[in-house]
Structures are given as C-alpha cells and as structure tokens.
C-alpha positions in Angstrom: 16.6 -4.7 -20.4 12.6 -3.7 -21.1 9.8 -5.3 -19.1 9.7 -8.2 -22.0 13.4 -9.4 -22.0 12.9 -9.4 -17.7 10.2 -11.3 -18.3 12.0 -13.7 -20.4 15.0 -14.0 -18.1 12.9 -14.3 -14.8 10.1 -16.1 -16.2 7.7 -13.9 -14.6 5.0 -12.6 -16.8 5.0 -8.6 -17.5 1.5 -8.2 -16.1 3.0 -9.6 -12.2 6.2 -7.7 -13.0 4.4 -4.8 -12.6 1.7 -6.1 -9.7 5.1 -7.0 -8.3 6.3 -3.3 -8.5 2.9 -1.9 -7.3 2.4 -4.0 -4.5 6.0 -3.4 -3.3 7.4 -6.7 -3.7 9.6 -5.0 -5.9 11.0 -1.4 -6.0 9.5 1.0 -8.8 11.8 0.5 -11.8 14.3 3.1 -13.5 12.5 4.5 -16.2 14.3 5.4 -20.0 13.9 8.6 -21.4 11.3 7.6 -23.1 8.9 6.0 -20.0 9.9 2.7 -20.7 11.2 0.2 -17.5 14.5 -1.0 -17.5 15.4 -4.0 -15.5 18.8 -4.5 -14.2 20.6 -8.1 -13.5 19.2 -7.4 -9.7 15.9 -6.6 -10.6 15.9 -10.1 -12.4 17.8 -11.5 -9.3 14.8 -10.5 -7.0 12.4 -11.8 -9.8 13.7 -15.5 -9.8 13.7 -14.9 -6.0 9.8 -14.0 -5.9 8.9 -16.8 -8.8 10.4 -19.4 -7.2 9.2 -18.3 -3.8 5.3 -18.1 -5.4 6.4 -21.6 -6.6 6.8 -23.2 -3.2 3.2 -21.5 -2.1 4.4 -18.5 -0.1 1.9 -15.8 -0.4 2.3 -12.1 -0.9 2.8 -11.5 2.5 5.6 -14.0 3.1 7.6 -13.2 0.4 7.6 -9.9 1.5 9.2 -11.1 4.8 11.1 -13.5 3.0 12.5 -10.2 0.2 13.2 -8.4 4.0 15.2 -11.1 5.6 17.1 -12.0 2.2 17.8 -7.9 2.4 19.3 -8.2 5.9 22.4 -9.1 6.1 22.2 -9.2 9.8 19.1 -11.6 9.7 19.7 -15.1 11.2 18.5 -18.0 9.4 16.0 -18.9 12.8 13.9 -16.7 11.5 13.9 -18.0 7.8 13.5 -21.4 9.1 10.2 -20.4 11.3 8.7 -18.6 8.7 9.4 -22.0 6.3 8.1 -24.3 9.2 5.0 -21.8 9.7 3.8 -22.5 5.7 5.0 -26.1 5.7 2.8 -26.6 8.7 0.0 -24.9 6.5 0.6 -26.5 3.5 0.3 -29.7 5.7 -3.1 -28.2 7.0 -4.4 -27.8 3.2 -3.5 -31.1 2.5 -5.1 -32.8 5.2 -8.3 -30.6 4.3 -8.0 -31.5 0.8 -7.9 -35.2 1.7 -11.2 -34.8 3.4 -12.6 -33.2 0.8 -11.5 -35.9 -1.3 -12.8 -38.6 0.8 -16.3 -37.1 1.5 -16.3 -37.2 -2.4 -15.7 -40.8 -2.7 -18.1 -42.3 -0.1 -20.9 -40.3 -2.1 -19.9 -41.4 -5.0 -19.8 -44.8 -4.3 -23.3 -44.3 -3.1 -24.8 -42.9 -6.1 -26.2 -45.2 -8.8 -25.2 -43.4 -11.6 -27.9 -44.3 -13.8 -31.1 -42.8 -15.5 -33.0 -42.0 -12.6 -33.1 -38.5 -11.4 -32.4 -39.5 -7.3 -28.6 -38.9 -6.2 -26.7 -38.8 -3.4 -24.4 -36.2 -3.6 -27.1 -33.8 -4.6 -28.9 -35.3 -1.9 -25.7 -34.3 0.3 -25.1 -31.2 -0.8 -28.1 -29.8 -0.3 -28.4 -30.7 3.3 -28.3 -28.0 5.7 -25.1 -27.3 8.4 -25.9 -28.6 11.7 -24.6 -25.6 13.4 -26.0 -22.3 13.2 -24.5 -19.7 10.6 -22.8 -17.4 13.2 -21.2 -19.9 14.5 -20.5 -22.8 12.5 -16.4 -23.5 11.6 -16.9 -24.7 7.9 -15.6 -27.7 6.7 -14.3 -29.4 4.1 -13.4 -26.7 2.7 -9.6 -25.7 2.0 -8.9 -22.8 4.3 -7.3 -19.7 2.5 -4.8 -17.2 3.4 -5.4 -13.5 4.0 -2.7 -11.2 3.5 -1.5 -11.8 7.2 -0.9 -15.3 6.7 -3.8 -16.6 8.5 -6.1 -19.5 7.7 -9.8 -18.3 7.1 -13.0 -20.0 5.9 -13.3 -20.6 2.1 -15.2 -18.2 0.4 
C-alpha cells in the first residue's frame, strides 16, 4: 500500500510517516519501481504501535526503547514496566507543575479588578524579577520538558 493508504490504516499522518522513517523509529521503506513507498501490514503494525505510544506521552526517545524491547523477544516485561513507571512518574511531575501554574493564575486573578483602570496584578506579577540570580535560579512554574534522553529540563 502507498504512504496515503498507510496513513489511512495507521492513522498517522504521511508527513510523521516519513519523520518516523528518518529518525529511525521506523525502518526505510521498500520502494516501487517507480520511487514510491510501499507499506506492508507490519509497517502499519509498527505504526499503530508508535501512534498509540505518542498517544500515551512517550517521547521519541522512549518509543524507541519501547520499538527495541517490543523487537526482543527475549526482553522481560521488568523492563517495559520501569520504563512505563519512569513516564508515569513524569507525567505525574507535569501535572503537579501544571496545577501550580494553574493556581498561581487564580490567586492573581482573583486579585485583579478587572475594570477600566490600567493597574493589574498579574502584569504587576509578571513583571517582577526572580529572586535568585540567573545562573542559578531552578525555574518555576513552568512545565518541565523532555530532551531527547528523557530528562526533565527548564521550559524554554
């Protein structure tokens, strides 16, 4: 099947099928005579695989363990497990960020007038400076993002 009907089946756009093949995620696809892809019943297998993976939050990097213990056949599910309990427990770290985030945003909301006049609070707020100094101040309230190792960083 061509790049469109994969699409279709896996529900994975064309554009990330083929980020998916040039990033390795997914190996390079047999190609027709005439230079088109063609996508077998596995290739659409290991779609679904990475969708729904992508779907529950795993990043590039994960699902590429993920694609290499589903490969294994002599993988034990301990190490599926810890690498689902390592992004549950930041998922859970997100969320908890998030919720901050959220309630910073209410108690300066509930302080703000919302009126004609120009003074607000949460311009007020946001323009404060950090406390710390740049070099070494851990940001907050921001939601931490993954690199491509799977560790949390600083929003950018």
């Amino acid at each position: 099947m061509n790049i469109g009907e994969a699409s279709r089946a896996s529900r994975v756009s064309p554009k990330m099928i083929r980020y998916y093949e040039q990033i390795g995620l997914t190996p390079p696809a047999h190609r027709t005579d005439s230079g088109y892809r063609a996508y077998t019943e596995a290739d659409i297998h290991r779609l679904h695989f990475i969708r729904r993976a992508r779907d529950l939050g795993f990043s590039v990097a994960e699902i590429g363990n993920l694609l290499g213990l589903w490969n294994d056949k002599s993988r034990q599910s301990a190490d599926v497990k810890r690498l689902a309990q390592e992004h549950i427990a930041e998922l859970e770290r997100r969320m908890e960020n998030m919720r901050q985030m959220a309630e910073t945003l209410k108690t300066l909301v509930s302080c703000c007038a919302g009126d004609e006049r120009p003074d607000c609070p949460i311009l007020d707020e946001l323009q404060q400076p950090d406390d710390a100094p740049a070099a070494s101040a851990k940001r907050t309230g921001a939601v931490a993002r993954r690199t491509h190792g799977g560790k949390a960083t600083g929003a950018e």
